[in-house]
KOLRONU-706519 format. One line per field, with one value per atom (N, C-alpha, C): residue number from 1; residue in three letters; z, y, x. Coordinates in Angstrom, 1 decimal. Each point is the difference from the previous one (the first is absolute). Layout:
BEGIN
nr [NUM ...]
rest [ALA ...]
c3 [Z ...]
c2 [Y ...]
c1 [X ...]
//
This chain:
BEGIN
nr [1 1 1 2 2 2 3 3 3 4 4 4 5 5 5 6 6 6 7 7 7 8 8 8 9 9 9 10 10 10 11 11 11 12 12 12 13 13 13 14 14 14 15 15 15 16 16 16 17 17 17 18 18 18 19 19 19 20 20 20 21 21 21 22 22 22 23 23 23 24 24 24 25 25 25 26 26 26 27 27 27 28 28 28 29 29 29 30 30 30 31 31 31 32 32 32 33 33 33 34 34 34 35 35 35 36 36 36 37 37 37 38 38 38 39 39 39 40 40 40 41 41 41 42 42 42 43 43 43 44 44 44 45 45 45 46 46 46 47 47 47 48 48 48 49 49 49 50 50 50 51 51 51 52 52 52 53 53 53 54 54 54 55 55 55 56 56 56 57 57 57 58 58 58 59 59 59 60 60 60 61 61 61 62 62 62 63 63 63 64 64 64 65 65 65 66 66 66 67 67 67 68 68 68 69 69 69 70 70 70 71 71 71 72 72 72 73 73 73 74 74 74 75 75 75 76 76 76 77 77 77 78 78 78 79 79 79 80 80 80 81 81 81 82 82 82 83 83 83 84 84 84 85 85 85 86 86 86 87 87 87 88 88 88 89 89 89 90 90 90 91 91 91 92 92 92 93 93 93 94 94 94 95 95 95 96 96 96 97 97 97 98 98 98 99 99 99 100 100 100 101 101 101 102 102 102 103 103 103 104 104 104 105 105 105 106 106 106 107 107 107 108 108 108 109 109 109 110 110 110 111 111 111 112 112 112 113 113 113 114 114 114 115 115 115 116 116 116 117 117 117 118 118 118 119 119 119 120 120 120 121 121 121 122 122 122 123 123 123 124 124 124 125 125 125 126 126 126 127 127 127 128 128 128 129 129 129 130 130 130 131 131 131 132 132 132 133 133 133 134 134 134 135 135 135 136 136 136 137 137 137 138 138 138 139 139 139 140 140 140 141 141 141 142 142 142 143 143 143 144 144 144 145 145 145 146 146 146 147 147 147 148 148 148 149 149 149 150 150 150 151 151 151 152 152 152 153 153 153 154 154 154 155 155 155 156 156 156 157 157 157 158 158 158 159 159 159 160 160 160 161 161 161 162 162 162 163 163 163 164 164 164 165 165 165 166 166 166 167 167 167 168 168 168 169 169 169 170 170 170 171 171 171 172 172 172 173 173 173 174 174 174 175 175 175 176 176 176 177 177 177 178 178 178 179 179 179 180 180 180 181 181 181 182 182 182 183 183 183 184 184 184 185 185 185 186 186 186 187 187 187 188 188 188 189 189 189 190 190 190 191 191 191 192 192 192 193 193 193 194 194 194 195 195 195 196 196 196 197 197 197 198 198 198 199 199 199 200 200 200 201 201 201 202 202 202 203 203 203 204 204 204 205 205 205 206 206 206 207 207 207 208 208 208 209 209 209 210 210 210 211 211 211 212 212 212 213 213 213 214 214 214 215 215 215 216 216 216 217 217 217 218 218 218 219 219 219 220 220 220 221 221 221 222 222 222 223 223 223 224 224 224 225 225 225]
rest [UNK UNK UNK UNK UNK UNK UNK UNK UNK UNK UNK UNK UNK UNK UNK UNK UNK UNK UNK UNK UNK UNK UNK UNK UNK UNK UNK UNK UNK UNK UNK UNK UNK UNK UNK UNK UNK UNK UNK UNK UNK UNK UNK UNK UNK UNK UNK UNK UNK UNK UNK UNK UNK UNK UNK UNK UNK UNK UNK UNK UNK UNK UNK UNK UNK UNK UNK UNK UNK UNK UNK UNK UNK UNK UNK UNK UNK UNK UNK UNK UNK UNK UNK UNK UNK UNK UNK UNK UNK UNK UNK UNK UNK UNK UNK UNK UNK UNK UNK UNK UNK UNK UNK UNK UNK UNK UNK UNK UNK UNK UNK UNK UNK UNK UNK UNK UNK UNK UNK UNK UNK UNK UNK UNK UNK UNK UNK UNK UNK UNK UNK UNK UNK UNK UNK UNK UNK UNK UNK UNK UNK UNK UNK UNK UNK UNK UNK UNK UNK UNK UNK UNK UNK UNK UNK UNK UNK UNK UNK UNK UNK UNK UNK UNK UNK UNK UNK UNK UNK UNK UNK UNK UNK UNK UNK UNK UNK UNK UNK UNK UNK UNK UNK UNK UNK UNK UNK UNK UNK UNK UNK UNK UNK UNK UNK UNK UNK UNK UNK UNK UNK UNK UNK UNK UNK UNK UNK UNK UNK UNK UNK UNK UNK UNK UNK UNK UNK UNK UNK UNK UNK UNK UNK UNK UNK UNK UNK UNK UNK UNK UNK UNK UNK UNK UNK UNK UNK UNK UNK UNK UNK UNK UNK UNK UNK UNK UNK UNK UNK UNK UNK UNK UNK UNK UNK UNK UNK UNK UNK UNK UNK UNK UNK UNK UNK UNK UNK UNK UNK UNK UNK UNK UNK UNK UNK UNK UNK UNK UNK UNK UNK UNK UNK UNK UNK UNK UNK UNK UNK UNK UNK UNK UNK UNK UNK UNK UNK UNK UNK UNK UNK UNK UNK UNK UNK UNK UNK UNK UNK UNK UNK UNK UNK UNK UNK UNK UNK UNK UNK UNK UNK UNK UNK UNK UNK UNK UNK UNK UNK UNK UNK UNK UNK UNK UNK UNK UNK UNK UNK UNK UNK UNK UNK UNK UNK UNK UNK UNK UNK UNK UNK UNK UNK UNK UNK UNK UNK UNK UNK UNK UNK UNK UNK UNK UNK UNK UNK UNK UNK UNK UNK UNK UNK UNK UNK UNK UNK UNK UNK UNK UNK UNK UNK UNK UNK UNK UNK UNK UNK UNK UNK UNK UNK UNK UNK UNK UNK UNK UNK UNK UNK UNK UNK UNK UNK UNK UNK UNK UNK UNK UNK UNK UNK UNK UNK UNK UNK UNK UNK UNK UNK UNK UNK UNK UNK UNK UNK UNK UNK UNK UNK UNK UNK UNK UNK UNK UNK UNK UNK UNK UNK UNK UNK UNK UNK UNK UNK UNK UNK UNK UNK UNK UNK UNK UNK UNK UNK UNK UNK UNK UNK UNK UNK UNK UNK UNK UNK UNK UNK UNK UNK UNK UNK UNK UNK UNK UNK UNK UNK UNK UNK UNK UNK UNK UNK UNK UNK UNK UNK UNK UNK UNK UNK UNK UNK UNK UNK UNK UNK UNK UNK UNK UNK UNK UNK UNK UNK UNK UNK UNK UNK UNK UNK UNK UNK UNK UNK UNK UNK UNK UNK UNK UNK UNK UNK UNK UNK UNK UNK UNK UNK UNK UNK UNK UNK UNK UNK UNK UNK UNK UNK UNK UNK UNK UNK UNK UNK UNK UNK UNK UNK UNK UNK UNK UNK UNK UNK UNK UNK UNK UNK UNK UNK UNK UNK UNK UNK UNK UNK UNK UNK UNK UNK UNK UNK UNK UNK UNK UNK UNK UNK UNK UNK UNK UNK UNK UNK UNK UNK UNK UNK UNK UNK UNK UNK UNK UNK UNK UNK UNK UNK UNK UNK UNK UNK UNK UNK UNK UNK UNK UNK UNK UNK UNK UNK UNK UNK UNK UNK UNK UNK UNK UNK UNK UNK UNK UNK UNK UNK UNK UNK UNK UNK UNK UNK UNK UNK UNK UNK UNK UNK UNK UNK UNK UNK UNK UNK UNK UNK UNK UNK UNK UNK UNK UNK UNK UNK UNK UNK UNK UNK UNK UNK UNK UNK UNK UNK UNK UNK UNK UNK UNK UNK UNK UNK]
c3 [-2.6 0.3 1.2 0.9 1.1 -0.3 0.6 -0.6 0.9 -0.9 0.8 -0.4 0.7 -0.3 0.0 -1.3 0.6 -0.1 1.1 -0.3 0.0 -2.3 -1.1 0.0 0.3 -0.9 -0.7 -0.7 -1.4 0.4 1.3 0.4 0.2 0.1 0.6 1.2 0.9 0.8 0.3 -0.6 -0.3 -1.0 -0.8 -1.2 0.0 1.0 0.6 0.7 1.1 1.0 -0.4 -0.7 -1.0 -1.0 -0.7 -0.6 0.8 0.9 1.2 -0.2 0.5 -0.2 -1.5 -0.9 -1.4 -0.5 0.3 -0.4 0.8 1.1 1.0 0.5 -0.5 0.2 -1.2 0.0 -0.8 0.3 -0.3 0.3 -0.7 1.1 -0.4 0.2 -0.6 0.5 -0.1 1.1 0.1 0.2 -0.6 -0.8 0.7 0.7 1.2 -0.8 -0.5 -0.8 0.9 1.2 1.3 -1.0 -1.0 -0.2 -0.5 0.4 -0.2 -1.5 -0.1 -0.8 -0.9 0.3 -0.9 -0.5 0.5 -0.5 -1.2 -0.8 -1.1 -0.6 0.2 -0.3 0.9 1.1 0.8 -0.1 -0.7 -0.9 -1.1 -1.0 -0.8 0.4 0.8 0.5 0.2 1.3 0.4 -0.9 -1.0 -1.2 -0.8 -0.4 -0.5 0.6 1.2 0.9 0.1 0.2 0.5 -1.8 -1.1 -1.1 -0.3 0.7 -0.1 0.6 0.9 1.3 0.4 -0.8 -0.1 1.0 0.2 1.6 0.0 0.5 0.0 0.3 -0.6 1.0 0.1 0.8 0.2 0.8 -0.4 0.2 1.7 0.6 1.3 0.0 -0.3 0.0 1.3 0.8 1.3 -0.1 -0.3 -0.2 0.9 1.2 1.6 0.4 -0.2 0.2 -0.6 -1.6 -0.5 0.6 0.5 0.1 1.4 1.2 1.2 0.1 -0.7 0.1 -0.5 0.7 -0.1 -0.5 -0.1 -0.7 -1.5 0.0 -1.5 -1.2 0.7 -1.3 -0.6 1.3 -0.6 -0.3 0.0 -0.1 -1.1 0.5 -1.1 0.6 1.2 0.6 -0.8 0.3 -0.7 0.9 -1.1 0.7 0.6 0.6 0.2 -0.3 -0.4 -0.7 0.7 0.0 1.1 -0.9 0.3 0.0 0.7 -1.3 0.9 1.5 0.4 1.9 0.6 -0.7 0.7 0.5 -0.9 0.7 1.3 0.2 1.5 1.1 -0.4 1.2 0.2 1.2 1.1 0.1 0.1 0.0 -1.3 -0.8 -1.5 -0.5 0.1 -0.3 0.4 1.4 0.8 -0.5 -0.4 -0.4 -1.0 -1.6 -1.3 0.6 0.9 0.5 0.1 1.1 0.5 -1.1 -1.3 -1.0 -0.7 -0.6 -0.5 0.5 1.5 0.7 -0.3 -0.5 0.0 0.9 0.8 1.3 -0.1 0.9 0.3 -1.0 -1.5 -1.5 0.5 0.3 0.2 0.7 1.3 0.3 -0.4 -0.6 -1.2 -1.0 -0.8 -0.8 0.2 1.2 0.8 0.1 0.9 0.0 -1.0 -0.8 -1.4 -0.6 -0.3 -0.4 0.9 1.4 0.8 -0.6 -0.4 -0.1 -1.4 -1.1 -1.8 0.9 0.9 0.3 0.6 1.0 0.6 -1.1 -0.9 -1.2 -1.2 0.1 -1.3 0.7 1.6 0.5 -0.3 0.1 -0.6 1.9 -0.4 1.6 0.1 -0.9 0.3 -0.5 0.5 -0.2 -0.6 -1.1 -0.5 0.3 0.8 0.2 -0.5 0.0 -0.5 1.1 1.4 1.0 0.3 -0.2 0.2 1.4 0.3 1.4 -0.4 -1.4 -0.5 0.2 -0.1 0.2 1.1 0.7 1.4 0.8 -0.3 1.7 -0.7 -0.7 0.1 -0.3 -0.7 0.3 0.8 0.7 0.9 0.0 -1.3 -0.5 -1.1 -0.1 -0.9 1.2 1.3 0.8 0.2 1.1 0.2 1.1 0.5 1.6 -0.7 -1.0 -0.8 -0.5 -0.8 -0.5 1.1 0.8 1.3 0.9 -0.3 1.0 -1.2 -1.2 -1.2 0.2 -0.1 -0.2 1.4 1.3 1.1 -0.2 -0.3 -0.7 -0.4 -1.4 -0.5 0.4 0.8 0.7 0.6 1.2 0.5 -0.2 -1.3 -0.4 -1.9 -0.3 -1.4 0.6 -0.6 0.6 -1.5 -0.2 -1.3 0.2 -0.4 0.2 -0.9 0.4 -1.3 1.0 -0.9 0.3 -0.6 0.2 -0.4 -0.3 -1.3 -0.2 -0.6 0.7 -0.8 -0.1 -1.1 0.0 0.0 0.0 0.4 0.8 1.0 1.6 0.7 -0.4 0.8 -1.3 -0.9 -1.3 -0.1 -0.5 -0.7 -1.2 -1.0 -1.0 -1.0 0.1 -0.7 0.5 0.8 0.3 -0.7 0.0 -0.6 -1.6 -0.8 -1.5 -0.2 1.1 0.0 -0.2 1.2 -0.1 -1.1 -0.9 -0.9 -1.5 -0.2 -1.0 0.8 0.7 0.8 -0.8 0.1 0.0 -1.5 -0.6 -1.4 0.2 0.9 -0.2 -1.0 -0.5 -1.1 0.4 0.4 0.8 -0.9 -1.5 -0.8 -0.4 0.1 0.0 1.1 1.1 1.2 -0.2 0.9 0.0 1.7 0.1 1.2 0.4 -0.6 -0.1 0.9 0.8 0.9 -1.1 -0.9 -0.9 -1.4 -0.7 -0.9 -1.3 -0.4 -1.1 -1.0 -1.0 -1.0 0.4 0.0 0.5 1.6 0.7 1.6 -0.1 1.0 0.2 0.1 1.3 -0.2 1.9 0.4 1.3 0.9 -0.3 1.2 1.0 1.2 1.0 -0.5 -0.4 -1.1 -0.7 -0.8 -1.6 0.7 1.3 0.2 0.4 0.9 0.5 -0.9 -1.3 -0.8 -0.7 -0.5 -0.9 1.1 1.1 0.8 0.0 0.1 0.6 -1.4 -1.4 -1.2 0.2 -0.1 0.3 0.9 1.1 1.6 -0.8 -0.6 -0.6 -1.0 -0.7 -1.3 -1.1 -0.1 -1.2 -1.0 -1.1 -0.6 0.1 0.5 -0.2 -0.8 -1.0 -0.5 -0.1 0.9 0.3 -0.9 -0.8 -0.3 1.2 0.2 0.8 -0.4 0.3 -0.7 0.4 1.5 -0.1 1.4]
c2 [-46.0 1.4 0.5 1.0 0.3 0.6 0.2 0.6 1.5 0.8 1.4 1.0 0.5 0.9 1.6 1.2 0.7 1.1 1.3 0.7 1.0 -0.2 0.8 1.1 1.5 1.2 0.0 -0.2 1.2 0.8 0.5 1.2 -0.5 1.3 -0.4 -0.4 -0.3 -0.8 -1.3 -0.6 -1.1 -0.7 0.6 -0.3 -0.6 1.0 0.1 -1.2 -0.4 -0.5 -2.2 0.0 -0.7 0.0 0.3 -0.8 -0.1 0.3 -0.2 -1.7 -0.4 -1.4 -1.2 0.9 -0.8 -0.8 0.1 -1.4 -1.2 0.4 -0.9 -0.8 0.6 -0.8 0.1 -0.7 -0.3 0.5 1.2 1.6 -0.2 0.4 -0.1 1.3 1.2 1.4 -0.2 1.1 0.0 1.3 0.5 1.7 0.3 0.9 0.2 1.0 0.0 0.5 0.4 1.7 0.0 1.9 -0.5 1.3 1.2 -0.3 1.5 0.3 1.6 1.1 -0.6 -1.1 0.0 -1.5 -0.4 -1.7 -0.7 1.1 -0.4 -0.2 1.2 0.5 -1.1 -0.3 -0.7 -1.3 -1.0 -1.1 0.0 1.0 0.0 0.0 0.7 0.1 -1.6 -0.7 -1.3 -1.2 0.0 -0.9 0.6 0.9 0.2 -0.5 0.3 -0.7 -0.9 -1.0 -1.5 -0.9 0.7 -0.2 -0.2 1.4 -0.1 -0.6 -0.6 -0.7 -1.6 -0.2 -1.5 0.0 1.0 -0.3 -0.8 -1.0 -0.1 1.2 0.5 1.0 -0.4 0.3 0.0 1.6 0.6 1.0 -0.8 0.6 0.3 0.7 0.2 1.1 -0.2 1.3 0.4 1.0 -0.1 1.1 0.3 -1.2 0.8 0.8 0.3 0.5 1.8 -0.1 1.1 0.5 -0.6 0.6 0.7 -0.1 -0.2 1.1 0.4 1.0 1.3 1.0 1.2 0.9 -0.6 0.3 0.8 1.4 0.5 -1.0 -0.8 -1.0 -0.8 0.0 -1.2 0.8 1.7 0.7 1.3 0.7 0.5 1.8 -0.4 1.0 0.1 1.6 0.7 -0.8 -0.7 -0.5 0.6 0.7 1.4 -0.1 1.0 0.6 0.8 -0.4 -0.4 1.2 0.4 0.3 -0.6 0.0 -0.9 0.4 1.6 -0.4 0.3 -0.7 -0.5 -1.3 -0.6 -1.2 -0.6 0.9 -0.2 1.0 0.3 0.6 -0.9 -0.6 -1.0 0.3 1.3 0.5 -0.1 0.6 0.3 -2.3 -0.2 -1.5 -0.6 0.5 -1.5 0.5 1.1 0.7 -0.7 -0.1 -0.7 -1.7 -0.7 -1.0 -0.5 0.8 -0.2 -0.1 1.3 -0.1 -1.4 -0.3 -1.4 -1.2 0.0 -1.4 -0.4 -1.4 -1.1 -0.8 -0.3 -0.6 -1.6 0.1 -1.0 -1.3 1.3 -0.8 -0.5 -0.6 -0.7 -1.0 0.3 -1.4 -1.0 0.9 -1.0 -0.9 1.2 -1.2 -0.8 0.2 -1.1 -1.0 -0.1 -1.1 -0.7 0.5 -0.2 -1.0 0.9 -0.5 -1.7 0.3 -1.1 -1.1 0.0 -1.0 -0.5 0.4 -0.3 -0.8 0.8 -0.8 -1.5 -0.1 -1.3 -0.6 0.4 -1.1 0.1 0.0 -0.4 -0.1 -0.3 -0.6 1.1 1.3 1.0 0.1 0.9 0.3 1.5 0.9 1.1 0.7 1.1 1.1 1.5 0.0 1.4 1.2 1.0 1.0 1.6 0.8 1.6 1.0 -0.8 1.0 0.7 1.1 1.0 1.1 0.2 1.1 1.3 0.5 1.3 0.3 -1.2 0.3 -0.5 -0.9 -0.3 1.1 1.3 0.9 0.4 0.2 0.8 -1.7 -1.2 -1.1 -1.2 -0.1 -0.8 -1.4 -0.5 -1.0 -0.4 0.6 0.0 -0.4 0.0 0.1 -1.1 0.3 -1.6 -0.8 1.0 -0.6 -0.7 0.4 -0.9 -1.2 0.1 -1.2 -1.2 0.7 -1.1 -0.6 0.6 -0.4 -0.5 -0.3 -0.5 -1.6 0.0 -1.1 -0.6 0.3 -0.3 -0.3 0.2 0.1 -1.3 -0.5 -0.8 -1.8 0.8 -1.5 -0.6 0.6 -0.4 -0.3 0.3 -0.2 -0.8 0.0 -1.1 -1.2 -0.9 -1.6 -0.2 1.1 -0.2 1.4 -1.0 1.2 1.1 1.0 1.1 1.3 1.0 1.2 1.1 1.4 1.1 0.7 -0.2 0.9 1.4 0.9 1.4 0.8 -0.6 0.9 1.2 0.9 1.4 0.7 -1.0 0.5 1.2 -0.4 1.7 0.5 0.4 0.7 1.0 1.1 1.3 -0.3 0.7 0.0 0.2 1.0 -0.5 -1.1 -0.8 -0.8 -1.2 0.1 -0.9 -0.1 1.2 -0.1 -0.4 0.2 -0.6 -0.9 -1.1 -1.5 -0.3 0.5 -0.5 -0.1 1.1 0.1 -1.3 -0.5 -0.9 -1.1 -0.6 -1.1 -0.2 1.3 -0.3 0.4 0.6 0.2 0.6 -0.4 0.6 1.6 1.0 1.0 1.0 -0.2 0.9 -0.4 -1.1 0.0 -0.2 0.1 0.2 1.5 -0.2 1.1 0.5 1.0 0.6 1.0 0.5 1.3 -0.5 0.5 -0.2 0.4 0.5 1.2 -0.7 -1.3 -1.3 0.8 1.0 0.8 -0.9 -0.3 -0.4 0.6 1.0 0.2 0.2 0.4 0.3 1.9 0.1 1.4 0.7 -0.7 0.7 0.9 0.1 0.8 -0.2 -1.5 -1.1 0.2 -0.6 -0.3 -0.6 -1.6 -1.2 0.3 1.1 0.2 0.8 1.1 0.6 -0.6 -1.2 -0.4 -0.8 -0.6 -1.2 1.8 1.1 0.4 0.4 0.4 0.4 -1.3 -1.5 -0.4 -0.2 -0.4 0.6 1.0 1.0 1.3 0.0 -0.5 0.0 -1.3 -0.6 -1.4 0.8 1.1 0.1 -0.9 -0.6 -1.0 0.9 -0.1 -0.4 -0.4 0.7 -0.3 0.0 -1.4 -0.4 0.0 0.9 0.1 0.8 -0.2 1.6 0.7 0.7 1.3 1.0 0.3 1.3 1.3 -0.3 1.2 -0.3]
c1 [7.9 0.3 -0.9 0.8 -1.2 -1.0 -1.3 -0.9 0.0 -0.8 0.0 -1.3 -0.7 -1.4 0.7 -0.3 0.1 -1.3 0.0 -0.9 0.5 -0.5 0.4 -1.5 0.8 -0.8 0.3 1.2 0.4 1.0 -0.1 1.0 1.4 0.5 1.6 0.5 -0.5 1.1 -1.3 -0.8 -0.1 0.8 -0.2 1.1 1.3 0.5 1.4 0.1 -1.1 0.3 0.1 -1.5 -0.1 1.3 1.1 1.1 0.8 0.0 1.3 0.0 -1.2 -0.2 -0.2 0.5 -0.5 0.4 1.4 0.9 -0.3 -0.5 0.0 -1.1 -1.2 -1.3 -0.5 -0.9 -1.5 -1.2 -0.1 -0.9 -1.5 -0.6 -1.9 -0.2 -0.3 -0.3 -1.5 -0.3 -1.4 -0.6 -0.6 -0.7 -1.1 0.0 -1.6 -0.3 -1.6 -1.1 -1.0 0.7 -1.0 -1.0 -0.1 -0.7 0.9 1.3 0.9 0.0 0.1 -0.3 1.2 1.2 1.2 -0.3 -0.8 0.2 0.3 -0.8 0.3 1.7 0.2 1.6 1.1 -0.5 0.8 -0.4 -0.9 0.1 0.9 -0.2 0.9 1.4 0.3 1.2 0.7 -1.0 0.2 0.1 -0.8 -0.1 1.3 0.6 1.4 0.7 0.1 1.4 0.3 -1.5 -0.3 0.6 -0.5 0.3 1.6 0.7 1.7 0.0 0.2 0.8 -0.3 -1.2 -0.8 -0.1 -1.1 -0.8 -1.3 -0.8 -1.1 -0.5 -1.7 -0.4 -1.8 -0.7 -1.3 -0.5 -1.5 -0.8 -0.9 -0.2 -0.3 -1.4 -1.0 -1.3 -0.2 0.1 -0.8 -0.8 -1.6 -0.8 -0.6 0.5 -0.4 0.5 1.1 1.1 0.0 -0.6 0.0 -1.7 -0.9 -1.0 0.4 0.5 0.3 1.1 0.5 1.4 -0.7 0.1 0.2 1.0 1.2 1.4 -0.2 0.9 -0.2 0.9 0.5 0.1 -1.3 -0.6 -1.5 -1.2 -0.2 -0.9 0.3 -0.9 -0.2 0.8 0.1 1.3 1.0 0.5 1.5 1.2 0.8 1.3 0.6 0.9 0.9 1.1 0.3 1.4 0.8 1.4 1.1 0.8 1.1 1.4 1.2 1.1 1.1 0.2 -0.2 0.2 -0.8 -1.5 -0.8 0.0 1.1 0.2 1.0 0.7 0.5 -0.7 -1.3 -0.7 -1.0 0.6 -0.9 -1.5 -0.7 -1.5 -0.4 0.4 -0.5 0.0 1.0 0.2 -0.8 -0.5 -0.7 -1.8 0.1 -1.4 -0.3 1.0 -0.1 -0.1 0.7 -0.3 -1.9 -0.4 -0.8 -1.1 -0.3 0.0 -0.4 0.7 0.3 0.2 -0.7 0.7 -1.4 0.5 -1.6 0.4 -1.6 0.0 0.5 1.2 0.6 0.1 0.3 0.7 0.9 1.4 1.0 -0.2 -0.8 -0.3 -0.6 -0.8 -0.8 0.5 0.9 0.4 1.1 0.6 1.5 -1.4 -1.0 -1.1 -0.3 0.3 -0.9 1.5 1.1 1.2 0.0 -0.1 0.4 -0.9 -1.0 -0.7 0.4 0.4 0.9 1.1 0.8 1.2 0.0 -1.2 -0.2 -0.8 -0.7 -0.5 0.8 1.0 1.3 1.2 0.3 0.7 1.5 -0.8 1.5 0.8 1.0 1.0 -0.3 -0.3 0.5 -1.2 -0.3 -1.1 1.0 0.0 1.0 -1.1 0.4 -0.5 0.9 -0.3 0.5 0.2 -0.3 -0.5 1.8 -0.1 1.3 -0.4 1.9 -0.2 -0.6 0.1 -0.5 -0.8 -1.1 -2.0 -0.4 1.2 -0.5 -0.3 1.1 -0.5 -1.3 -0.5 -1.9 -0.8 0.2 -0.7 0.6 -0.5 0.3 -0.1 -0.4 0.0 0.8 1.3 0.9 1.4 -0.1 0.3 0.9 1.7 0.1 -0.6 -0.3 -0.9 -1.5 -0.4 -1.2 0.2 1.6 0.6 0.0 0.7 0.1 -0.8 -1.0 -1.6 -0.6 0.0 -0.6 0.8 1.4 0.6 -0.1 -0.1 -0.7 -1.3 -1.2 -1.0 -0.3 1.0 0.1 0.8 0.7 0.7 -1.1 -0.6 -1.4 -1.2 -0.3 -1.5 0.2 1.3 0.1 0.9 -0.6 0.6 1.2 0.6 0.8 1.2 1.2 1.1 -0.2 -0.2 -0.4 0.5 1.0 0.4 -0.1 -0.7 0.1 0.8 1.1 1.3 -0.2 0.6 -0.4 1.8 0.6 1.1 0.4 -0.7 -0.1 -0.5 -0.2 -0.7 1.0 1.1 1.2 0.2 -0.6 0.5 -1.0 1.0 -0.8 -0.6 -0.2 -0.8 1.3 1.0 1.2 1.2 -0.1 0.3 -0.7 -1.5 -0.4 0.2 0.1 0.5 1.4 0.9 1.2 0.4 -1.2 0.3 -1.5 -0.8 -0.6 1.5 1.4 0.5 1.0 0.4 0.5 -0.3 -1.4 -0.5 -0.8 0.3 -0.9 -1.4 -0.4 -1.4 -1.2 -0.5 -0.9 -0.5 0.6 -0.7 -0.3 0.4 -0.1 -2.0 -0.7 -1.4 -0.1 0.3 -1.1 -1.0 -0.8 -1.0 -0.5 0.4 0.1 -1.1 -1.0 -0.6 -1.3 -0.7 -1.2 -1.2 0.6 -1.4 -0.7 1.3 -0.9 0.0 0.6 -0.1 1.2 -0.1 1.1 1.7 0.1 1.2 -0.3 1.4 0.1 -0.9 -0.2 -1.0 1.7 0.4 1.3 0.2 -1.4 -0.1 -0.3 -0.9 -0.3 1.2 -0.3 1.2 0.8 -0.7 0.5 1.1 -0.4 0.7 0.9 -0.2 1.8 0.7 -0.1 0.6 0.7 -0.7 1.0 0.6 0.1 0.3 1.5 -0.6 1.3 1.0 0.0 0.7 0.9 -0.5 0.9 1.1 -0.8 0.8 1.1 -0.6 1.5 1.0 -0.3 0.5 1.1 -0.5 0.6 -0.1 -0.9 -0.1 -1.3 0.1 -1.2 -1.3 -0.9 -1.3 -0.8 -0.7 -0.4 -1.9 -0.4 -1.1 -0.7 -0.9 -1.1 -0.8 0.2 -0.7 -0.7 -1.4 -0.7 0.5 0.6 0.9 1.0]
//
């Protein structure tokens, strides 16, 4: 069977993006432990899913990573708390962005991923990167995807590609094709804040509570509020 790396949070549209391919490869998830305020919550999450779906999975410790970040996910800073139309305001968005962006996390762990994939001979790098978080992170991006898999043609002596099935998808698009494909989305863990349940006001948590809602389906999630 082909082999495949992916990089598993816990959240939802890894989750998502990750069973698109499950029938079809032989899946290694890989858990980055960069210091964040949710890690805990988002292991558990990852060890569930990896558990449903017979995923391999392996932990990642970067404590260069958490020492080095300024991000209120990795300190001891207030997360911020969003409203649903705070989330189609481009200022207020790119504000909570800036917020929580850990320095040049994604490329790190595609680096990180790339190197699992060339030492177990996998094809494919499963990523979660979606259009929703692309316009405030730029590393969720398809112009990132494609300079990453450019990236990789040139500098790995091994066919290896970065698939992100929800690179043009919203966030209810993405729960769409998670009820599509079977996806475990009912334990993912989405919340920036690591609390047992979702806070519920993270950017994170409106955005998964909105795309339920636009979806009309059931959400399965606990929320503190």
């Amino acid at each position: 069977m082909k082999k495949a790396i992916s990089v598993l949070s816990g959240g939802l549209d890894c989750t998502v993006a990750t069973s698109v391919y499950a029938k079809e490869y032989d899946i290694h998830a890989i858990t980055f432990n960069y210091g964040q305020k949710s890690f805990e919550r988002e292991l558990e999450a990852s060890k569930k899913i990896c558990e449903k779906m017979g995923f391999k999975h392996s932990i990642i410790d970067l404590p260069w990573l958490a020492q080095i970040s300024g991000s209120t996910l990795n300190t001891d800073k207030d997360i911020p708390e969003v409203s649903e139309e705070d989330l189609d305001d481009m200022k207020k968005s790119s504000e909570t962005a800036s917020s929580v962006w850990v320095p040049a996390r994604n490329m790190v762990f595609t680096s990180i991923a790339t190197s699992f994939a060339e030492s177990v001979g996998a094809e494919i790098i499963i990523v979660g990167w979606d259009a929703e978080e692309a316009a405030t992170f730029p590393d969720n991006s398809k112009e990132f995807l494609n300079a990453f898999n450019d990236l990789i043609e040139i500098g790995s002596p091994e066919n290896i590609k970065i698939e992100a099935p929800a690179i043009d998808l919203n966030k209810e698009e993405i729960a769409k094709l998670g009820l599509e494909v079977g996806a475990p989305m009912e334990i993912s863990y989405s919340c920036y804040v690591g609390r047992e349940k979702h806070c519920g006001v993270c950017e994170s948590c409106m955005r998964r509570k909105r795309a339920f809602k636009k979806l009309k389906i059931k959400d399965l999630t606990e929320y503190e509020r």
